[in-house]
PDB file of N, CA, C and O in Angstrom:
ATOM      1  N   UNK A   1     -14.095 -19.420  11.186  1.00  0.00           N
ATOM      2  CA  UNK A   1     -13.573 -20.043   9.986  1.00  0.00           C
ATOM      3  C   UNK A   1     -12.370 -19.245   9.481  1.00  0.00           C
ATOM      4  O   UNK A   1     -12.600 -18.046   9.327  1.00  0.00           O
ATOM      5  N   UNK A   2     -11.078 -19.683   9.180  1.00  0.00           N
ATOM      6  CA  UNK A   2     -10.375 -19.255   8.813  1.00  0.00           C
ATOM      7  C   UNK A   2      -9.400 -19.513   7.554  1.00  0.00           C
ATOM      8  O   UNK A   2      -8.696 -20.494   7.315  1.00  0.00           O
ATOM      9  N   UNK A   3      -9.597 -18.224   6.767  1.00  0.00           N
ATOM     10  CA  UNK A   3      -9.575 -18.346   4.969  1.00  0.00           C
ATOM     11  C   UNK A   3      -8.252 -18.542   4.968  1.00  0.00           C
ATOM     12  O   UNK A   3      -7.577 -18.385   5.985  1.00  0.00           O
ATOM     13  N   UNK A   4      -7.793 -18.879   3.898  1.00  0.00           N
ATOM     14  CA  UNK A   4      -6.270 -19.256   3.997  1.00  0.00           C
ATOM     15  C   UNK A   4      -6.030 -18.983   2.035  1.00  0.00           C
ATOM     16  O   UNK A   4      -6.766 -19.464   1.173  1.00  0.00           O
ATOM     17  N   UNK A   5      -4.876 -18.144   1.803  1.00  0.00           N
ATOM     18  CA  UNK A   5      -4.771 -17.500   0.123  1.00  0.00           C
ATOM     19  C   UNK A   5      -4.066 -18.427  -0.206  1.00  0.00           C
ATOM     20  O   UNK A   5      -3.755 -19.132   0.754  1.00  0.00           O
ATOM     21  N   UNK A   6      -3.555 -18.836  -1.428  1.00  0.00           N
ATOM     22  CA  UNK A   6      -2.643 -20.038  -2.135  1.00  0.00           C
ATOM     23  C   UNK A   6      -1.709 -18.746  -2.649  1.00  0.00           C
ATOM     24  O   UNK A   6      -0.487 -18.805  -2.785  1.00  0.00           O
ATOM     25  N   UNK A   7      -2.556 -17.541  -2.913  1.00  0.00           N
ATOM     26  CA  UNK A   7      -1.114 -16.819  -3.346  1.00  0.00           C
ATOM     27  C   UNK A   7      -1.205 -15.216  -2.930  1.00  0.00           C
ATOM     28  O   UNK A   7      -2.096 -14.746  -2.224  1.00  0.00           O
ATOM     29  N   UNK A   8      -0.275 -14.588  -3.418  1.00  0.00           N
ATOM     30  CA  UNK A   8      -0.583 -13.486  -3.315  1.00  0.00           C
ATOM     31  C   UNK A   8      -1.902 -12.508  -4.259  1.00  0.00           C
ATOM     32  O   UNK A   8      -2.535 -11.521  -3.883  1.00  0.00           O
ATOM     33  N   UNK A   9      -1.951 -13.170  -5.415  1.00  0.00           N
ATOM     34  CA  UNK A   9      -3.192 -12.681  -6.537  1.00  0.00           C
ATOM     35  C   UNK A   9      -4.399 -12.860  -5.930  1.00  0.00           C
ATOM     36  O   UNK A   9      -5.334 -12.061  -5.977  1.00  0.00           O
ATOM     37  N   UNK A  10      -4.380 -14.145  -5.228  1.00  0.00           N
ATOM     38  CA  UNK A  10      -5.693 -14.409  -4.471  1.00  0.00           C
ATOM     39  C   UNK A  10      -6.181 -13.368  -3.187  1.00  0.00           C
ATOM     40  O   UNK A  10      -7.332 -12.989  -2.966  1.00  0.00           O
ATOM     41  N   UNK A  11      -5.337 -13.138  -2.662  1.00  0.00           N
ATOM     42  CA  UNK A  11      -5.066 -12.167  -1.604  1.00  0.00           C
ATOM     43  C   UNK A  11      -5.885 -10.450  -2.013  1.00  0.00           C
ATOM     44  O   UNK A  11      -6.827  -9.785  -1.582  1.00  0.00           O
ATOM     45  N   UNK A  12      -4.876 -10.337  -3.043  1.00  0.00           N
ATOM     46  CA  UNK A  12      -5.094  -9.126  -3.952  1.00  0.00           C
ATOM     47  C   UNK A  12      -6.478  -8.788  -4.108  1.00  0.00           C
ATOM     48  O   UNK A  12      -7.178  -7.859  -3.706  1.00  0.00           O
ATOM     49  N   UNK A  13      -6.779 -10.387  -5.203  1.00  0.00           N
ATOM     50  CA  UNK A  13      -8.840  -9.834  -5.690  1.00  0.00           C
ATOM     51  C   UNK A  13      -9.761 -10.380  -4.322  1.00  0.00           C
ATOM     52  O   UNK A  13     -10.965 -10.553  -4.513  1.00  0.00           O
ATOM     53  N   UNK A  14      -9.295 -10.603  -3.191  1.00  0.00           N
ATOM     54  CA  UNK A  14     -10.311 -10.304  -1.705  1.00  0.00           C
ATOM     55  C   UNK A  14     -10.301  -9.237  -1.061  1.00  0.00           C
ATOM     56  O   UNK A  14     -11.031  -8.842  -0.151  1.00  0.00           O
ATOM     57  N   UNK A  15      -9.436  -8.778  -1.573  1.00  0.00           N
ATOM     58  CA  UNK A  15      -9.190  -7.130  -0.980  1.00  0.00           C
ATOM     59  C   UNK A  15      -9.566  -6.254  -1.786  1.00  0.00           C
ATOM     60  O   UNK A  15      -9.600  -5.047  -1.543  1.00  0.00           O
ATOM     61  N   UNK A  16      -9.844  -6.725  -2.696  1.00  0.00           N
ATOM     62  CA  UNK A  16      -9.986  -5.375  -3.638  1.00  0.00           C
ATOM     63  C   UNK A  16     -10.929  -4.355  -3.848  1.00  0.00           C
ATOM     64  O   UNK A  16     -10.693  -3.331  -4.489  1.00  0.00           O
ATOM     65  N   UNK A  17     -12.595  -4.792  -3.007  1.00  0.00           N
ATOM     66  CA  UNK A  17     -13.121  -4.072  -3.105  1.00  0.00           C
ATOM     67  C   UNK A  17     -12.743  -3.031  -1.554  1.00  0.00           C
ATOM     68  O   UNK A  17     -13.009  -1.831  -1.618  1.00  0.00           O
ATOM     69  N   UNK A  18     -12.396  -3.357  -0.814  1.00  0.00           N
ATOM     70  CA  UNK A  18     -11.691  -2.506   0.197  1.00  0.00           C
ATOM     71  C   UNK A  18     -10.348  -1.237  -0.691  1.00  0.00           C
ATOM     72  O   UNK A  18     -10.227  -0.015  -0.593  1.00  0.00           O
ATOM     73  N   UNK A  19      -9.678  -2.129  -1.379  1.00  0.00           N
ATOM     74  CA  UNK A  19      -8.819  -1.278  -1.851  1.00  0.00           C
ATOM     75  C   UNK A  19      -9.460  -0.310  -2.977  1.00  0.00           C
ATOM     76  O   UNK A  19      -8.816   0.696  -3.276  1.00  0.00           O
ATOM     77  N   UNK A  20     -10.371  -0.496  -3.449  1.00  0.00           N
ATOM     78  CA  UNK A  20     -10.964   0.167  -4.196  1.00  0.00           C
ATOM     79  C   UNK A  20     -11.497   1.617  -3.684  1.00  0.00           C
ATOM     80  O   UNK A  20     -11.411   2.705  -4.254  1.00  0.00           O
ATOM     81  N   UNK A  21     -12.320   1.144  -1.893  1.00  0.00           N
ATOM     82  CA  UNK A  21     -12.904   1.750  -1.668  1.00  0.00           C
ATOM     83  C   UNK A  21     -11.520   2.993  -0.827  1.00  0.00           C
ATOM     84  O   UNK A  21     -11.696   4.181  -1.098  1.00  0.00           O
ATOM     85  N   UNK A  22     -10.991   2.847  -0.429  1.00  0.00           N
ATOM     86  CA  UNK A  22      -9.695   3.767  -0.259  1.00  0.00           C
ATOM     87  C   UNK A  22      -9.475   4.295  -1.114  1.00  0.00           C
ATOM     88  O   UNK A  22      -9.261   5.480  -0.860  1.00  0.00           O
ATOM     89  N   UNK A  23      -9.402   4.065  -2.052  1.00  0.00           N
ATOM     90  CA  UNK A  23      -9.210   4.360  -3.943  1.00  0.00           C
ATOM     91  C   UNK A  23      -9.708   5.950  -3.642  1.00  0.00           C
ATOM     92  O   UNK A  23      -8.977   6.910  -3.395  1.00  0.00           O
ATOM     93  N   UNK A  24     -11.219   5.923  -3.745  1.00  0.00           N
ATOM     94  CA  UNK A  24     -12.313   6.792  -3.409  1.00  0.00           C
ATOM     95  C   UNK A  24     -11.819   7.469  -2.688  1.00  0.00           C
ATOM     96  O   UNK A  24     -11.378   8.530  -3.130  1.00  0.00           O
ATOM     97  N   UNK A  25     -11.708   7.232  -1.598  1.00  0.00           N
ATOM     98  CA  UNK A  25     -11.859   7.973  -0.281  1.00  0.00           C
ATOM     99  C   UNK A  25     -10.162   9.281  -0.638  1.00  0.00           C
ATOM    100  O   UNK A  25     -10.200  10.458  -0.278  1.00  0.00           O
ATOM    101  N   UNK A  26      -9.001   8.702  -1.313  1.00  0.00           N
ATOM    102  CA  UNK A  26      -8.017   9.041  -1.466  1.00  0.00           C
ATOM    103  C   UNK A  26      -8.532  10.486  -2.644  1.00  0.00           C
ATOM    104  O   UNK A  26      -8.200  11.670  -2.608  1.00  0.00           O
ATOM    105  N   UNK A  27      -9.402   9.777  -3.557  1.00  0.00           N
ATOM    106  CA  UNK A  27      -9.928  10.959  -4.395  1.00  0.00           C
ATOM    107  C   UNK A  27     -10.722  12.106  -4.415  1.00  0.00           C
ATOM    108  O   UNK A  27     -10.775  13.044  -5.211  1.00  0.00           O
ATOM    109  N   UNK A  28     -11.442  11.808  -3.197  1.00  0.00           N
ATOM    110  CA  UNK A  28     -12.269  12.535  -2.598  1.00  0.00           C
ATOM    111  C   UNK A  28     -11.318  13.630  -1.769  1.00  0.00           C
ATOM    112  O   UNK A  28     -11.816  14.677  -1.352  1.00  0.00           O
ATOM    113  N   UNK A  29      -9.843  13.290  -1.554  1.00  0.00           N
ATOM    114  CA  UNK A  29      -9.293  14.338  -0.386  1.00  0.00           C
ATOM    115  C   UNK A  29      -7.882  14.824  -1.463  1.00  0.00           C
ATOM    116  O   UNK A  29      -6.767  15.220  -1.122  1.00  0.00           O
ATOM    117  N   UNK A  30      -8.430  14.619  -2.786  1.00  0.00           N
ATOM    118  CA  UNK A  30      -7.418  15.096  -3.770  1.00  0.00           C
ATOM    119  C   UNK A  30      -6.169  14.127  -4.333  1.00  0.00           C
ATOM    120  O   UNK A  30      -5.137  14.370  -4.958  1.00  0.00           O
ATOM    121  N   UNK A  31      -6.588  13.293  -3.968  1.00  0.00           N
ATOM    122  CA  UNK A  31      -5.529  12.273  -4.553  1.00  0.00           C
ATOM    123  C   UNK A  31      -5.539  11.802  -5.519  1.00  0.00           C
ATOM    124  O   UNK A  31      -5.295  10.597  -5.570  1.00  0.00           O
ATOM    125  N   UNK A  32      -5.817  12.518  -6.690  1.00  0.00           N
ATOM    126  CA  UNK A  32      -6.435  11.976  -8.110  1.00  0.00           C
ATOM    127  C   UNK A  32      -5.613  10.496  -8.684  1.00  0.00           C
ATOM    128  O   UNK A  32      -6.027   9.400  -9.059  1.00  0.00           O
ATOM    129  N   UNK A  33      -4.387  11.045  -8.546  1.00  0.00           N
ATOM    130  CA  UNK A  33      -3.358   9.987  -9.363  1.00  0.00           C
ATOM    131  C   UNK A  33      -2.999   8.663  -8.773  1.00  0.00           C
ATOM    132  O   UNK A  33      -2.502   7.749  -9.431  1.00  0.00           O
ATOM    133  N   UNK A  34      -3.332   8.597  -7.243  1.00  0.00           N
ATOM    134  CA  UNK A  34      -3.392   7.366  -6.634  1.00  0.00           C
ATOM    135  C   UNK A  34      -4.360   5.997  -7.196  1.00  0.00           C
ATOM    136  O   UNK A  34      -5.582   5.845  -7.216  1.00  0.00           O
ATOM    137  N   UNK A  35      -3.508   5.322  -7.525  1.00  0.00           N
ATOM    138  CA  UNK A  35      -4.739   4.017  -7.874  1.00  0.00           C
ATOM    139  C   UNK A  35      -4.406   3.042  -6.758  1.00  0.00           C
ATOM    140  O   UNK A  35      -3.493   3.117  -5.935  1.00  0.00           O
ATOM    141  N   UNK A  36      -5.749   1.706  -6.971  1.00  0.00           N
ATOM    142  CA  UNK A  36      -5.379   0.561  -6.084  1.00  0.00           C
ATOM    143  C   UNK A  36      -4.058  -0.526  -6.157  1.00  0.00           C
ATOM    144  O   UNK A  36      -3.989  -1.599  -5.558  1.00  0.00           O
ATOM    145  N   UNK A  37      -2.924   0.130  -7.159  1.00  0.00           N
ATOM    146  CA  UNK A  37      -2.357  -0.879  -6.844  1.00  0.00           C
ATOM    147  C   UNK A  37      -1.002   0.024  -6.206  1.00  0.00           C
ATOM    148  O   UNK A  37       0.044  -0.574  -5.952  1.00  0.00           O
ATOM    149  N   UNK A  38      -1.122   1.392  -5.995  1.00  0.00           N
ATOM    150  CA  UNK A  38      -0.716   2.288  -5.458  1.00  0.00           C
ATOM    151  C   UNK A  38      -0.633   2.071  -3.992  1.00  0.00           C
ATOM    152  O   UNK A  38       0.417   1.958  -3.361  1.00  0.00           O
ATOM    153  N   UNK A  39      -1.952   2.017  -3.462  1.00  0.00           N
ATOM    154  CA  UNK A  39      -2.409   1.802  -1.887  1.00  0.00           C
ATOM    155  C   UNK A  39      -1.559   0.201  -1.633  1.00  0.00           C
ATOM    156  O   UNK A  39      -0.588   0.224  -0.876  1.00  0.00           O
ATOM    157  N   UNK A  40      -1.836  -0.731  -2.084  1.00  0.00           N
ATOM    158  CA  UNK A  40      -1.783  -2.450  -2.303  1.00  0.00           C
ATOM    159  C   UNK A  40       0.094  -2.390  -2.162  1.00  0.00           C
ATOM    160  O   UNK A  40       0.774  -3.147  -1.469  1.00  0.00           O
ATOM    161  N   UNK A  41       0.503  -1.472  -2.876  1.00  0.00           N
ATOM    162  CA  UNK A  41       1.946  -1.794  -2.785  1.00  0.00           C
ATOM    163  C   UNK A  41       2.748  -0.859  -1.079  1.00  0.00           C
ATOM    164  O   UNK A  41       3.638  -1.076  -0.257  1.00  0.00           O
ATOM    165  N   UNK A  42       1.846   0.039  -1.330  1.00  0.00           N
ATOM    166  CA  UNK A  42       2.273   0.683   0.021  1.00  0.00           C
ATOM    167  C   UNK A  42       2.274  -0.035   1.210  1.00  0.00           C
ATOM    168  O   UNK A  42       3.145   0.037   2.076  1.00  0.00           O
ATOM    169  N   UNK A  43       0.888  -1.001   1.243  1.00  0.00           N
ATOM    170  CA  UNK A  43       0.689  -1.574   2.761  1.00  0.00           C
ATOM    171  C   UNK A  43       1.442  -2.655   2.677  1.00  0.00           C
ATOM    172  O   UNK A  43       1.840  -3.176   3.719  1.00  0.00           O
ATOM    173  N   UNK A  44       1.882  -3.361   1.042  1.00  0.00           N
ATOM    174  CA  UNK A  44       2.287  -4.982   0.980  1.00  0.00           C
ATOM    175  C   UNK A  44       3.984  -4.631   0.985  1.00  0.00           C
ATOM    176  O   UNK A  44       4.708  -5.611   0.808  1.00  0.00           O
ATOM    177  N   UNK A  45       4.749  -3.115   1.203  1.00  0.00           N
ATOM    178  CA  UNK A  45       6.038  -2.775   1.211  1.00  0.00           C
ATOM    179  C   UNK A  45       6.443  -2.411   2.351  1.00  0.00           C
ATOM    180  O   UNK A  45       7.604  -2.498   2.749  1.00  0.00           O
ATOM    181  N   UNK A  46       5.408  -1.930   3.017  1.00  0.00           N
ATOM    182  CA  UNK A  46       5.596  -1.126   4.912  1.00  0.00           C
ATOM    183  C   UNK A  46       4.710  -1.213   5.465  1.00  0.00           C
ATOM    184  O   UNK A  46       5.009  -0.899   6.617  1.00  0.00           O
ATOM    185  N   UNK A  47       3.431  -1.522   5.398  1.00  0.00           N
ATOM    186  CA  UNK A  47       2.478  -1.713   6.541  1.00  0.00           C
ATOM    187  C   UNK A  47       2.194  -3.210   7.000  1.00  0.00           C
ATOM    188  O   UNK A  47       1.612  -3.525   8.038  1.00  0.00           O
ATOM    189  N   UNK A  48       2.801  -4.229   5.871  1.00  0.00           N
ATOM    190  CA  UNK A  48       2.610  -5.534   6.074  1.00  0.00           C
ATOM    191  C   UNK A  48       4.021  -6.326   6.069  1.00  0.00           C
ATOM    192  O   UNK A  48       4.053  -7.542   6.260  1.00  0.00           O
ATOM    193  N   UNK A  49       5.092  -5.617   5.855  1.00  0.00           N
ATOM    194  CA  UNK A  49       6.228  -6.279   4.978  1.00  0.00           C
ATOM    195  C   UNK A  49       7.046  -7.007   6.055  1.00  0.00           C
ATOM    196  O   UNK A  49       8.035  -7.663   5.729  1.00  0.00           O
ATOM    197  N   UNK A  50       6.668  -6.908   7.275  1.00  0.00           N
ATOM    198  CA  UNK A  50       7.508  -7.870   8.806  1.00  0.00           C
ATOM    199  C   UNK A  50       6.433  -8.454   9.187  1.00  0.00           C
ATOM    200  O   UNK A  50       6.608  -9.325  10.040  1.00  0.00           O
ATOM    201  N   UNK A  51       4.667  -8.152   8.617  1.00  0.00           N
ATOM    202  CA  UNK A  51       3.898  -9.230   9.679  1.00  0.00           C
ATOM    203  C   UNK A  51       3.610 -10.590   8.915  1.00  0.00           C
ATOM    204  O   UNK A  51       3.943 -10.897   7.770  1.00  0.00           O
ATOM    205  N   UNK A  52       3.097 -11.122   9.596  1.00  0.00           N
ATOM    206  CA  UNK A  52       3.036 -12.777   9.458  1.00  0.00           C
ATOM    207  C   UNK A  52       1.787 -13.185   9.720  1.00  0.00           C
ATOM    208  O   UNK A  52       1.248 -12.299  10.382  1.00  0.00           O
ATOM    209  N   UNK A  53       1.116 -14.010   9.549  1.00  0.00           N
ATOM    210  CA  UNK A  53      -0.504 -14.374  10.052  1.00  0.00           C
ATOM    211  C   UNK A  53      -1.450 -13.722  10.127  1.00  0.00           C
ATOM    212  O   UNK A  53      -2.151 -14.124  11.055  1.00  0.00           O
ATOM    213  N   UNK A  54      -2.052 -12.513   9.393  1.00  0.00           N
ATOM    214  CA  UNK A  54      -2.577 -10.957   9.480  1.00  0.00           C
ATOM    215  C   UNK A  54      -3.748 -11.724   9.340  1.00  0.00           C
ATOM    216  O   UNK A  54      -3.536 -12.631   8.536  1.00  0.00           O
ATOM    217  N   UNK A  55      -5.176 -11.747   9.893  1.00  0.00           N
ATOM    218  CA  UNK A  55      -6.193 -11.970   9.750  1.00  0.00           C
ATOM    219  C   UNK A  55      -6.650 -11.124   8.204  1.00  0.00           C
ATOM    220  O   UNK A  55      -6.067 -10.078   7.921  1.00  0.00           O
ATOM    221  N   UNK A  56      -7.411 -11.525   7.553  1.00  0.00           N
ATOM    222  CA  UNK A  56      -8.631 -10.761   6.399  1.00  0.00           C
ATOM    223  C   UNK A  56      -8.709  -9.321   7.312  1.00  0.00           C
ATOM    224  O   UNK A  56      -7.981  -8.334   7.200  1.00  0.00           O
ATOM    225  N   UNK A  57      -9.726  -9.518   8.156  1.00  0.00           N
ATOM    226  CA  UNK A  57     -10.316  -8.039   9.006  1.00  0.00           C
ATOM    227  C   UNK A  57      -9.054  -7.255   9.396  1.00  0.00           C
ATOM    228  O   UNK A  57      -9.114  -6.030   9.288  1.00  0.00           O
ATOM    229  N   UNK A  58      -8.340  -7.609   9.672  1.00  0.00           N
ATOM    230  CA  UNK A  58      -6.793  -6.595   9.718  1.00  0.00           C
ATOM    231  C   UNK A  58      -6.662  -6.026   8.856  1.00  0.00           C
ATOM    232  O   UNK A  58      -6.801  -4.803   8.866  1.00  0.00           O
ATOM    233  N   UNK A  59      -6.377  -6.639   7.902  1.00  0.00           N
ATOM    234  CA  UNK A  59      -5.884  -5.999   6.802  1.00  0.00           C
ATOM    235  C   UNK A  59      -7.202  -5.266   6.279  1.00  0.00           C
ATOM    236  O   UNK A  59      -7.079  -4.059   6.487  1.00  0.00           O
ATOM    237  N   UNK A  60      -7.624  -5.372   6.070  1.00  0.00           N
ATOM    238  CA  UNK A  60      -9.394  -4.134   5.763  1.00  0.00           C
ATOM    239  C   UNK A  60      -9.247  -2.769   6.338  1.00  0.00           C
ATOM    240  O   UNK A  60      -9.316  -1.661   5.806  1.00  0.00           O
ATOM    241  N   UNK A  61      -8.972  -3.234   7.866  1.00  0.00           N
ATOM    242  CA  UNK A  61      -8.713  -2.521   8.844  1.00  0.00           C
ATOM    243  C   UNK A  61      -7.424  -1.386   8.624  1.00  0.00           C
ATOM    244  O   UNK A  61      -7.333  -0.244   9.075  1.00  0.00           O
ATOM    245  N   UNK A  62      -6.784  -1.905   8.041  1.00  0.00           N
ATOM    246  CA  UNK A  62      -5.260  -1.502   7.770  1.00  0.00           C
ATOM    247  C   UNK A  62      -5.630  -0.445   6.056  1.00  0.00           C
ATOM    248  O   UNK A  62      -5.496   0.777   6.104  1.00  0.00           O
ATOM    249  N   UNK A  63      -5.913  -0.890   5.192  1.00  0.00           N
ATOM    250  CA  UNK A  63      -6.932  -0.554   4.767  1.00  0.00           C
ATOM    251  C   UNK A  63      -7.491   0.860   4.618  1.00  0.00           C
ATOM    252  O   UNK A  63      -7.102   1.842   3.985  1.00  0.00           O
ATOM    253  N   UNK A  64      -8.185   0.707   5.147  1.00  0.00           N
ATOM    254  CA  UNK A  64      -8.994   1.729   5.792  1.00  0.00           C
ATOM    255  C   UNK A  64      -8.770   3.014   6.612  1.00  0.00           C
ATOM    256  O   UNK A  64      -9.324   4.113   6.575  1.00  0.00           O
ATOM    257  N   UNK A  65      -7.661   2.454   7.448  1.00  0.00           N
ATOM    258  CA  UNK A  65      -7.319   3.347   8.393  1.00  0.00           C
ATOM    259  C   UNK A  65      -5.645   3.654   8.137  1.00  0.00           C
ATOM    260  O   UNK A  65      -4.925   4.228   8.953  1.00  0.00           O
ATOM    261  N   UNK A  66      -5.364   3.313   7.273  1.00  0.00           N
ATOM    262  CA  UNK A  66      -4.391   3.906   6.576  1.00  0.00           C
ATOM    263  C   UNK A  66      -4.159   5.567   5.969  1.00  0.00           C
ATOM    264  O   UNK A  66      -4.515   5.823   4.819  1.00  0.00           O
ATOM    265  N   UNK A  67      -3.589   6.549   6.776  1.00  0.00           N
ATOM    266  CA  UNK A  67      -3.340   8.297   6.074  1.00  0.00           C
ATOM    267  C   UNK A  67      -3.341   8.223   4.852  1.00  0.00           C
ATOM    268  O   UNK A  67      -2.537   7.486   4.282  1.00  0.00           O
ATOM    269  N   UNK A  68      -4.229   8.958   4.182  1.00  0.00           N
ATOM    270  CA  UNK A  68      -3.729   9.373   3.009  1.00  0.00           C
ATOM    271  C   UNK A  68      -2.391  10.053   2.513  1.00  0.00           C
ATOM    272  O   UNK A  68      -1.723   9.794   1.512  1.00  0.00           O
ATOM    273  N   UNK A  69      -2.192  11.010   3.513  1.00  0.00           N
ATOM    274  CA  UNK A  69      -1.005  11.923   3.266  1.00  0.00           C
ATOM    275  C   UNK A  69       0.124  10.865   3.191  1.00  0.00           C
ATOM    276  O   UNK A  69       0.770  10.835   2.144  1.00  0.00           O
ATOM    277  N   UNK A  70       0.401  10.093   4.064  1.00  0.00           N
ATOM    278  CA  UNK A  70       1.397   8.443   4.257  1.00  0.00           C
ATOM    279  C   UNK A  70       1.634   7.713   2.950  1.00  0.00           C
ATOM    280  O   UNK A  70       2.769   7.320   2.681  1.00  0.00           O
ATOM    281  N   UNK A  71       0.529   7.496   2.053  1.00  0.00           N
ATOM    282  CA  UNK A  71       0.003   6.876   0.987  1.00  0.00           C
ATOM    283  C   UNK A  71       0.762   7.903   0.291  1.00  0.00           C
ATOM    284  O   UNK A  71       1.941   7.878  -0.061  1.00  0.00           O
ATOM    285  N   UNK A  72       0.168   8.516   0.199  1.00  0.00           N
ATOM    286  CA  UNK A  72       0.976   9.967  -0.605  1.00  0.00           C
ATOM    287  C   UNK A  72       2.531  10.153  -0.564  1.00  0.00           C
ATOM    288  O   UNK A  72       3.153  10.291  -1.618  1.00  0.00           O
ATOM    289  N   UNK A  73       2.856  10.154   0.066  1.00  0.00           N
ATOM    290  CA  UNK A  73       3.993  10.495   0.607  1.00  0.00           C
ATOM    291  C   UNK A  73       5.063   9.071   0.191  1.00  0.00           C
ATOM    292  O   UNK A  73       6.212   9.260  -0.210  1.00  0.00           O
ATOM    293  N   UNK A  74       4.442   7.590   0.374  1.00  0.00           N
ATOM    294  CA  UNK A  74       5.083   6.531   0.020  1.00  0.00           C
ATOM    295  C   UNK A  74       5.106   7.074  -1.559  1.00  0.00           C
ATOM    296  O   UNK A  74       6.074   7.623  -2.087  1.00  0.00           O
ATOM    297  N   UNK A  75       4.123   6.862  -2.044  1.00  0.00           N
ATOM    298  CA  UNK A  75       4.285   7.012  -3.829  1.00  0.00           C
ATOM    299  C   UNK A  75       4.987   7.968  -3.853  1.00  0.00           C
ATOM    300  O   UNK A  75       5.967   7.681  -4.540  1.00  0.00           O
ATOM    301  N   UNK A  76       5.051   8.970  -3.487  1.00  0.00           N
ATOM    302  CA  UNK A  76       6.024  10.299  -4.281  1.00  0.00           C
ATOM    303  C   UNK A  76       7.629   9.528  -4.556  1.00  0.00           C
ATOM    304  O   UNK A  76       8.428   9.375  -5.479  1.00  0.00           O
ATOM    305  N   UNK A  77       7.463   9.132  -2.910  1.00  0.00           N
ATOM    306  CA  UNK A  77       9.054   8.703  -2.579  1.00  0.00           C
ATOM    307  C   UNK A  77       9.480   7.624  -3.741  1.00  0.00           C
ATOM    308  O   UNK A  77      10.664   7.412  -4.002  1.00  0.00           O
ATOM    309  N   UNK A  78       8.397   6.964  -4.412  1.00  0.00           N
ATOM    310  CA  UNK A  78       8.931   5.738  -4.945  1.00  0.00           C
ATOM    311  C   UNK A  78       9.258   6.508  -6.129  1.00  0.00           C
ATOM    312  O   UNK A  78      10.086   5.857  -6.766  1.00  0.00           O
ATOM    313  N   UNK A  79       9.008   7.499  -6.658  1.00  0.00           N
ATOM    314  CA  UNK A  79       8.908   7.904  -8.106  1.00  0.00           C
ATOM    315  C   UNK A  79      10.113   9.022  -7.843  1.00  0.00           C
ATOM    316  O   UNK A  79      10.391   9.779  -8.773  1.00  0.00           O
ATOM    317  N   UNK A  80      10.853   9.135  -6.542  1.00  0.00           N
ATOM    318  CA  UNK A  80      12.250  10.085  -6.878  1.00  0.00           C
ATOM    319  C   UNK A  80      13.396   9.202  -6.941  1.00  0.00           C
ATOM    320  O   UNK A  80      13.655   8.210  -6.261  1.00  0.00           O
ATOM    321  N   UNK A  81      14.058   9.774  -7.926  1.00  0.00           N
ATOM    322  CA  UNK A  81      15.556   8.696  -8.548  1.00  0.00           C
ATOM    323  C   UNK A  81      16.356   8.799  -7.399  1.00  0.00           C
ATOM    324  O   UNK A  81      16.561   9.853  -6.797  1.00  0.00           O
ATOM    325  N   UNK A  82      16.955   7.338  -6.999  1.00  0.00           N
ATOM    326  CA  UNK A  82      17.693   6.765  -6.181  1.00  0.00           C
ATOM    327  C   UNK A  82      19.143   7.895  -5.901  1.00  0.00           C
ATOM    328  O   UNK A  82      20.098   7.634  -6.633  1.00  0.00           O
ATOM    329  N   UNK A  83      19.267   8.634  -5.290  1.00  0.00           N
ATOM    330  CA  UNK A  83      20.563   9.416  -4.579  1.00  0.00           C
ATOM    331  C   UNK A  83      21.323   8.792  -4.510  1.00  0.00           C
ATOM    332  O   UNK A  83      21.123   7.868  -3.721  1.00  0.00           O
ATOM    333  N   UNK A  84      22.627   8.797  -5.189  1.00  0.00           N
ATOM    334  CA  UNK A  84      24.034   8.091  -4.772  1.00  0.00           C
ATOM    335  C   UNK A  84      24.588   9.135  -4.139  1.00  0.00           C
ATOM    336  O   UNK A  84      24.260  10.320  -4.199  1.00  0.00           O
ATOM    337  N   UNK A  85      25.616   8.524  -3.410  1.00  0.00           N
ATOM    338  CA  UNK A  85      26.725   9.125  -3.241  1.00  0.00           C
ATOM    339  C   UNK A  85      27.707   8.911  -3.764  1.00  0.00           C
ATOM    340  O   UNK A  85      27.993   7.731  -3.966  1.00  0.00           O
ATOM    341  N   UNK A  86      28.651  10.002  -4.208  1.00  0.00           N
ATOM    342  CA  UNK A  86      29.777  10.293  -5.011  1.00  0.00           C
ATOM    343  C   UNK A  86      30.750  11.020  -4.570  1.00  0.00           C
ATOM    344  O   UNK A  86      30.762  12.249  -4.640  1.00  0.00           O
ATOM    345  N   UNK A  87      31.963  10.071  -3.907  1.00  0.00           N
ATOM    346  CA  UNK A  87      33.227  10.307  -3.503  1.00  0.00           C
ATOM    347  C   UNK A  87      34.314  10.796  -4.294  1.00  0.00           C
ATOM    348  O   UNK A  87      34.700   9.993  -5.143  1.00  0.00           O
ATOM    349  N   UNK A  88      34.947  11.953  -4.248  1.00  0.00           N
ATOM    350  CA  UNK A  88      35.908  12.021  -5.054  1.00  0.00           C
ATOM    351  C   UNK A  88      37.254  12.328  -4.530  1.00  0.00           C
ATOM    352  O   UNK A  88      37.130  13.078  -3.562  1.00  0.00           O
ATOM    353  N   UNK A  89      38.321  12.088  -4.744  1.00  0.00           N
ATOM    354  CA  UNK A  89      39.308  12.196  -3.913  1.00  0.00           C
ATOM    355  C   UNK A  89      40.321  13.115  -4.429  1.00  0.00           C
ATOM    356  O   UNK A  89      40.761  13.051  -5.577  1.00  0.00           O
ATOM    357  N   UNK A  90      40.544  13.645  -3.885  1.00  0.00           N
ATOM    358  CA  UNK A  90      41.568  14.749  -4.219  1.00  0.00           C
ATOM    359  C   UNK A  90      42.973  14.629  -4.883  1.00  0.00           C
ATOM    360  O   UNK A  90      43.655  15.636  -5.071  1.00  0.00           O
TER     361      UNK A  90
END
């Protein structure tokens, strides 16, 4: 049988007790400040953001077996101010 979301929100609260449970697992290895919509934006920005047709169990899977340190490492990155470059000419 194959589930089919009308949106992305729908998507969101079927996953969520998975994302929850990463939640945990992230806190348990010191990741205090990570929440689920932390993990949710990481996989829905780079672990999902070119695929297409992802089964439910994939994404669990994905999920799950997702680094913490990776997770980590996405959020930091999102929270440092954008680097320009600045040409000046002589």
């Amino acid at each position: 049988m194959e589930i089919e979301f009308n949106s992305l929100e729908e998507l969101y609260e079927r996953l969520l007790p998975a994302l929850r449970s990463k939640v945990a697992d992230l806190k348990r290895d010191g990741y205090n400040y990570l929440t689920v919509d932390d993990v949710w934006n990481y996989l829905k920005e780079s672990k999902w953001k070119n695929s297409s047709n992802l089964a439910l169990h994939e994404m669990v899977s994905d999920i799950f077996n997702s680094e913490n340190a990776v997770i980590d490492d996405y959020f930091k990155d999102k929270l440092k101010p954008k680097r320009r470059r600045v040409y000046f000419e002589d």
